[in-house]
C-alpha positions as CSV (number, residue, x, y, z in Angstrom):
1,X,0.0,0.0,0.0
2,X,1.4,3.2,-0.8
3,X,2.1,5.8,1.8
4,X,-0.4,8.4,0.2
5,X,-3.6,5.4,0.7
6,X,-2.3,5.0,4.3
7,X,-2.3,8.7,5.1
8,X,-5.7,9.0,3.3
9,X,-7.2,6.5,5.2
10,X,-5.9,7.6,8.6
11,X,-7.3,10.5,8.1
12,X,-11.0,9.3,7.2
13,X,-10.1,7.1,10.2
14,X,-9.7,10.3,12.3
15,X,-12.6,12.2,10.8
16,X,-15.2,9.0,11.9
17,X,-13.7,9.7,15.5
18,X,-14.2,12.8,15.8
19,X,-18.1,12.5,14.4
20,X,-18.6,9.6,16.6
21,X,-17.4,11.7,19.8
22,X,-19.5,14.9,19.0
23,X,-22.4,12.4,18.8
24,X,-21.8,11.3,22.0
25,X,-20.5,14.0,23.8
26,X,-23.4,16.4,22.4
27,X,-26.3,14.9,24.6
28,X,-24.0,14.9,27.8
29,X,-23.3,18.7,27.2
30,X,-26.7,19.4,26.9
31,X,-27.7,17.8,29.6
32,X,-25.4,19.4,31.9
33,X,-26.5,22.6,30.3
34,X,-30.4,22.1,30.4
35,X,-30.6,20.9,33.9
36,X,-27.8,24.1,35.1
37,X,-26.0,21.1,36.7
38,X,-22.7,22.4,39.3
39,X,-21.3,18.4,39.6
40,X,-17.7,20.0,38.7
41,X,-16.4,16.3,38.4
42,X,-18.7,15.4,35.8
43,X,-18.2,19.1,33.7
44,X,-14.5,18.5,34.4
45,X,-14.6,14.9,32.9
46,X,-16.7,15.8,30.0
47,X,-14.0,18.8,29.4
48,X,-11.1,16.9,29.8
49,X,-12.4,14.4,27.1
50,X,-13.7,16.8,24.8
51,X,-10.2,18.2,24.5
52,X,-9.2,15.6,22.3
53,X,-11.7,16.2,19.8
54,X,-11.1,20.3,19.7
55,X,-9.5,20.1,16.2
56,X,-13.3,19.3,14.8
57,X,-15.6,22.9,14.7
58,X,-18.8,21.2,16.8
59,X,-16.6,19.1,19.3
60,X,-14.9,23.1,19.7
61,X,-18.4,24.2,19.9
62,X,-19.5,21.8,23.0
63,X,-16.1,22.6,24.6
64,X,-17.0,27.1,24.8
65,X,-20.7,25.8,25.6
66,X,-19.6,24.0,28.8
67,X,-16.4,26.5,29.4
68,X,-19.1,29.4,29.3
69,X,-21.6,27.5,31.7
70,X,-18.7,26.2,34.0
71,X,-17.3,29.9,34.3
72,X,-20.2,31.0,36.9
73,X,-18.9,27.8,38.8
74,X,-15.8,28.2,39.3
75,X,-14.3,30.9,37.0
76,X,-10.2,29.7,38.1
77,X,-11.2,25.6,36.9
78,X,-12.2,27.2,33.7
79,X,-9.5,29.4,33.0
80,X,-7.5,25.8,33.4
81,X,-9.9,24.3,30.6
82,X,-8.9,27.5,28.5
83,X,-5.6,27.1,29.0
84,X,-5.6,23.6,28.2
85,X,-7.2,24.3,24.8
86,X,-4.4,26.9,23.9
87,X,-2.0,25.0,25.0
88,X,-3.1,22.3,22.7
89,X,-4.8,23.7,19.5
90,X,-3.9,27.0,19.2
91,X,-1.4,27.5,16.6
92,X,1.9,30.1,16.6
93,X,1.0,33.4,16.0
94,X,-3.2,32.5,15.7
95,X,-4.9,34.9,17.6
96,X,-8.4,33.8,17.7
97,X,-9.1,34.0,21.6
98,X,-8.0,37.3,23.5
99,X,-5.4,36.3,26.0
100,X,-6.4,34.5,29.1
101,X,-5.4,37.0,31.1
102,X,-8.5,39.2,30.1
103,X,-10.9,36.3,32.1
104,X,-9.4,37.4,35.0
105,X,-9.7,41.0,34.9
106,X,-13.7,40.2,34.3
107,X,-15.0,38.2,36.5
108,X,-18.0,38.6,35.2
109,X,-19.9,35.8,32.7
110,X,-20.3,37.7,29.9
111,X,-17.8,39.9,30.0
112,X,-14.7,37.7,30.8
113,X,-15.7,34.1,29.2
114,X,-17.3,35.6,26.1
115,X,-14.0,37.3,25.4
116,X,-12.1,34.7,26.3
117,X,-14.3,31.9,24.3
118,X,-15.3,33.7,21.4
């Protein structure tokens, strides 16, 4: 098999993952969100697995949702969870969330997460 098949096929194989993961993460955000749950270790579990799916746009998606309702929790855990996503996806020189900094001169919902989780 040629190396070009094998790439192209990891990457279908990587695409079907990250489907299959929104799918299942989707209803376990939403729940968290529709019944204004505060369990931290479930929202923290359900962060901390999300994270590996950030690359996909609707896994990225679930992750702000949460991020945003976990902020009026406990605004330094989510910072963390910001962090974390930087740290991981963000590439050199992208600038498409503020600095985190700014979540901590806001403690305010909408002022400091929606900056920060744009």
């Amino acid at each position: 098999m040629r190396r070009r098949e094998i790439g192209g096929r990891h990457a279908a194989d990587i695409k079907a993952l990250q489907h299959r993961a929104v799918g299942e993460y989707t209803p376990v955000v939403e729940a968290i969100l529709r019944s204004r749950s505060r369990d931290a270790r479930q929202i923290e579990r359900t962060l901390s697995g999300l994270l590996d799916f950030c690359s996909h746009p609707l896994a990225l998606l679930l992750y702000r949702r949460l991020c945003r309702h976990y902020f009026e929790i406990d605004p330094e855990a989510t910072v963390f969870y910001v962090e974390a996503y930087r740290e991981r996806w963000d590439s050199e020189g992208e600038e498409d969330l503020p600095p985190i900094h700014d979540a901590r001169v806001d403690p305010s919902p909408r002022g400091a997460i929606g900056a920060v989780m744009k």
